[in-house]
C-alpha positions as CSV (number, residue, x, y, z in Angstrom):
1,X,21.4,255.4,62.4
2,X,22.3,258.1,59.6
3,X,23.8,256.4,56.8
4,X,23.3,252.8,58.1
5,X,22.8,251.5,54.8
6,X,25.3,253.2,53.1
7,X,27.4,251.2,50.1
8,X,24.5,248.4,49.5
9,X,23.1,247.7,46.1
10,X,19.4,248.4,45.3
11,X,18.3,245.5,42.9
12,X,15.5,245.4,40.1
13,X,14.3,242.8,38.7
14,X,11.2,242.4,36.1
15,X,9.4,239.4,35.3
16,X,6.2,238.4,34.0
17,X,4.0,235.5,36.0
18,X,2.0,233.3,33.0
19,X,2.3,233.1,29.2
20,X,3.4,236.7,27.2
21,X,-0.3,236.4,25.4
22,X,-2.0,235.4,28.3
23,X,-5.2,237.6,29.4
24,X,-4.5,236.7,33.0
25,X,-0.4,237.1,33.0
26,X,1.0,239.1,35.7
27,X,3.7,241.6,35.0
28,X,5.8,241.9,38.5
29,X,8.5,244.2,39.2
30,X,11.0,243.1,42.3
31,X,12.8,245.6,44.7
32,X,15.2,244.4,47.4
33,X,18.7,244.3,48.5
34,X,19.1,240.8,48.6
35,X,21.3,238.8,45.7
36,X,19.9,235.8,47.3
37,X,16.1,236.7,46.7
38,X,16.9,238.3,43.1
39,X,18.5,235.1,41.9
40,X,15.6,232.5,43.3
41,X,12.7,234.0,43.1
42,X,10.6,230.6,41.6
C-alpha cells in the first residue's frame, strides 16, 4: 500500500454559498482528487 496514490492531483477549489454582502453567506473551501466533483459541484 506504500505509495498507492502516488502521481494524482490534489484539487482546491473556493467558493462562496449566498450573496458576497450577505450576513448568512457561507465561504466553502473544497478538497478532493476528483476533476469530476471540482467541475460540478452545483
Amino acid at each position: 500500500m506504500k505509495d498507492k496514490r502516488n502521481g494524482n492531483v490534489l484539487l482546491i477549489g473556493f467558493y462562496i454559498r449566498g450573496a458576497l454582502d450577505s450576513p448568512v453567506s457561507n465561504p466553502a473551501i473544497e478538497i478532493t482528487n476528483s476533476v469530476y466533483v471540482s467541475m460540478h459541484r452545483n
